[in-house]
C-alpha positions in Angstrom: 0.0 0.0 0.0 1.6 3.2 -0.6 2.0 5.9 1.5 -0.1 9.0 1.5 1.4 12.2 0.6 0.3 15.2 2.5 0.9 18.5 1.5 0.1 21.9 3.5 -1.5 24.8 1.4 -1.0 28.2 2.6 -2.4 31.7 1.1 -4.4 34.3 2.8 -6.7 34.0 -0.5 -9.4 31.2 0.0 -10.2 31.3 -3.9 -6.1 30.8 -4.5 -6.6 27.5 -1.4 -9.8 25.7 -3.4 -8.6 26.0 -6.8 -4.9 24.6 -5.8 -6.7 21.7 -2.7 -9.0 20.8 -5.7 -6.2 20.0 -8.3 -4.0 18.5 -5.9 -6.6 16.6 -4.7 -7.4 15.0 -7.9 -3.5 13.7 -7.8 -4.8 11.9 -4.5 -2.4 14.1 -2.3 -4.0 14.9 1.4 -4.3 18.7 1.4 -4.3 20.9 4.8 -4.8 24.6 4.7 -3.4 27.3 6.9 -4.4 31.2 5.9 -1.8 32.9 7.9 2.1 32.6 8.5 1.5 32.0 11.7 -1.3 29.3 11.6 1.3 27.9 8.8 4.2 27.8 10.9 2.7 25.8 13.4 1.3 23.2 11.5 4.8 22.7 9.5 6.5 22.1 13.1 3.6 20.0 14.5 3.4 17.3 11.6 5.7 16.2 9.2 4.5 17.1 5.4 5.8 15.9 2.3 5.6 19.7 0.7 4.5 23.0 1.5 2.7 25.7 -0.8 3.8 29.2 0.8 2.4 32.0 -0.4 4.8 34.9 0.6 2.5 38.2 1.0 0.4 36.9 4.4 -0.6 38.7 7.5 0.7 37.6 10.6 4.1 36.5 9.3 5.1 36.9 6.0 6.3 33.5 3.6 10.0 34.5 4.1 9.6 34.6 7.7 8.0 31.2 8.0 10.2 29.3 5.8 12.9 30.7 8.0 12.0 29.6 11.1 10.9 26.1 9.2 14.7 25.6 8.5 15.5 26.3 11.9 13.5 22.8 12.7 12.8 21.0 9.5 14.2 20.4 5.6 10.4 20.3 4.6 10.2 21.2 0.6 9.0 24.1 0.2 7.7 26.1 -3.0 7.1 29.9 -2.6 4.0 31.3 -4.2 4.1 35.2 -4.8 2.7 38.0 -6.9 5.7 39.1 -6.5 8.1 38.3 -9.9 11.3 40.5 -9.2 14.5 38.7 -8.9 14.8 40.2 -5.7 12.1 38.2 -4.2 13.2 35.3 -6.1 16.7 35.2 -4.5 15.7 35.8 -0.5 12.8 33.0 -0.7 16.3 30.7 -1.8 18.3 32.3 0.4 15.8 31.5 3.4 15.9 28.1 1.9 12.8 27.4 -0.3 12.8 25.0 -3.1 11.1 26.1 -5.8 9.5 29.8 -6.4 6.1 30.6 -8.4 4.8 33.4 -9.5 1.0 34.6 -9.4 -1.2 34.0 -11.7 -0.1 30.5 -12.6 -1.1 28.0 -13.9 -2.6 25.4 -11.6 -1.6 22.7 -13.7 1.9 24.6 -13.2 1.8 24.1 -10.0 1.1 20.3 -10.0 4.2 19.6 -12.2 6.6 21.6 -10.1 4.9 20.0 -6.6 5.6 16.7 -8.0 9.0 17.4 -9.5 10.0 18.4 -6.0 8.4 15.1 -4.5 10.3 12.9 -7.4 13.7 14.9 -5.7 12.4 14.3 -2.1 11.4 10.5 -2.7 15.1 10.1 -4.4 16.6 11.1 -1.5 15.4 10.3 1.9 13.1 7.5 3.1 10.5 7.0 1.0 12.6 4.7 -1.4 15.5 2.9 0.4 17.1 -0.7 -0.3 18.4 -2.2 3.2 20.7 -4.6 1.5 23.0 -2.3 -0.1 23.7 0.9 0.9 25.0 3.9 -1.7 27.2 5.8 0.3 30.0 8.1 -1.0 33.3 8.8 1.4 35.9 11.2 1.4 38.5 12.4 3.9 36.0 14.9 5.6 32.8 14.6 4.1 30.3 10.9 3.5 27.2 11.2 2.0 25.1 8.6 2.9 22.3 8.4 -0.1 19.8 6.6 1.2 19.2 7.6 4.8 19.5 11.0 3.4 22.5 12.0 5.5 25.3 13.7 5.6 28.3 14.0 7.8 31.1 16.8 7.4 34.3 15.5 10.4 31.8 13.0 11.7 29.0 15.7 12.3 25.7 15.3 11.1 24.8 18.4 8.7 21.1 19.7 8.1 20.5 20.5 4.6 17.3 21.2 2.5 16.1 18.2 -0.4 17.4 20.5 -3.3 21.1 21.6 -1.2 21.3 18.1 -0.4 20.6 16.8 -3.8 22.8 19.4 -5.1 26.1 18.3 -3.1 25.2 14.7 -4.3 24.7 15.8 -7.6 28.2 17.4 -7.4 30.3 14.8 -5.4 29.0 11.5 -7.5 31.5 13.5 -10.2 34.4 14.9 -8.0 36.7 17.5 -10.1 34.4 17.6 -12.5 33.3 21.2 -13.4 29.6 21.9 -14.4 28.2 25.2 -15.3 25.3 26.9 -13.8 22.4 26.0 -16.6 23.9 22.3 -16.5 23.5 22.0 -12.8 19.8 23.8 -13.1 18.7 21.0 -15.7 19.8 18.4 -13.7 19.4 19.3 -10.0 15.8 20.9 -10.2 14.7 19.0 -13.9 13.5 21.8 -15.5 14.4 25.0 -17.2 14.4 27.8 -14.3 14.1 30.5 -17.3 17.6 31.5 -17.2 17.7 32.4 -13.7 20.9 31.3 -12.7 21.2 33.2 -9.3 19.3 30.2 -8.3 22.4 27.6 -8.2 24.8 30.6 -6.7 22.6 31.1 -3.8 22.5 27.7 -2.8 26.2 26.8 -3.6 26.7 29.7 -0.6 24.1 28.0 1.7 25.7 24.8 1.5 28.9 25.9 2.1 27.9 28.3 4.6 26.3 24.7 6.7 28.8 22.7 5.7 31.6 25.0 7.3 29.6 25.6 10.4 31.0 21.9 11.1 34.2 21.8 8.9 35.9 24.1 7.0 37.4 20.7 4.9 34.9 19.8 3.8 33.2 23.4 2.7 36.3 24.0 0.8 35.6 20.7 -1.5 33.5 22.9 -3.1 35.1 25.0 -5.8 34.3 27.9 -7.8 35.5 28.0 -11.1 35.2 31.6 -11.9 33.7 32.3 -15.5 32.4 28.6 -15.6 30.7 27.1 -12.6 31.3 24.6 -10.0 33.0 21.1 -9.2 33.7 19.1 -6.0 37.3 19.1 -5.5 37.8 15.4 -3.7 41.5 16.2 -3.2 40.6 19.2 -0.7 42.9 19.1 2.2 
């Protein structure tokens, strides 16, 4: 029997919450509601969902200010859903760690793909799919990835990271010294075209290595820039 997938929906708007519960819905996902940052915030801590819709404009607290103190707790996927389409917003819903980013009016159907394109990432890399008879881990001197329990250690110390900063190191380390350019990395890592915003991959690059090196400063240095190109994990870091 598989597992049901519940996913909280949150916008001050009720027309915006029936219109995305009812297309969801027919995907058979388990949709809650939350109208407020605050009402959102503490449903996210109290139950463990498989994604979260986040509208950013909301009374209360605001979508940045939720998603913040989310990460302080949880790596819950989250996709930001704003009227909002300036760059600027774009960049502080990544840097406060969101997922994904949408911008009103969408297209429902929109929505759908990018909620399950995050859930294909999520089930990839934590529990939903695991095999108990052989592990995929990958080890280096200060950093082991452990691919199917989701977890990774930096000098033996267990780092918190996000599906999509996660997935990203992975991405990066299953290829050490191998250098791969921003819209490379966006077409593989998040599976779709992110319309040439390529801010996306820097701000995450710096929020990985800005956990990684709260815990070891070996294993945030295995990831290199290679200015006027991109980025590669450097295994021979020392």
């Amino acid at each position: 029997m598989e597992r049901e997938v519940s996913i909280l929906v949150v916008d001050d708007e009720d027309r915006i919450r029936r219109l995305l519960k009812m297309y969801l819905e027919r995907e058979n996902y388990v949709i809650e509601e939350a109208a407020d940052g605050e009402e959102a915030l503490e449903k996210a801590l109290s139950k463990d969902y498989d994604c979260i819709l986040l509208d950013l404009m909301m009374p209360k607290k605001d979508g940045i200010e939720v998603c913040k103190e989310l990460r302080e707790e949880k790596a819950t996927p989250v996709i930001m859903l704003t009227a909002k389409g300036e760059e600027a917003n774009r960049v502080q819903g990544f840097e406060v760690g969101a997922d994904d980013y949408i911008v009103k009016p969408f297209s429902p159907r929109e929505v759908v793909l990018r909620v399950k394109a995050v859930l294909r990432r999520s089930s990839q890399t934590s529990y939903l799919h695991t095999d108990p008879t052989a592990r995929d881990i990958i080890v280096y001197p200060h950093l082991s990835i452990d691919h199917d329990a989701h977890r990774v250690t930096a000098d033996g110390k267990e780092v918190n990271l996000t599906p999509k900063e996660y997935e990203l190191l992975h991405f990066l380390a299953k290829s050490p010294d191998k250098v791969f350019d921003r819209e490379h990395l966006l077409k593989e890592v998040w599976q779709y075209e992110f319309f040439g915003d390529l801010r996306t991959v820097d701000t995450h690059i710096k929020r990985l290595r800005e956990k990684l090196n709260r815990v070891s400063e070996k294993a945030a240095g295995m990831i290199v820039t290679v200015w006027g190109v991109g980025y590669k994990f450097e295994a021979g870091n020392e």
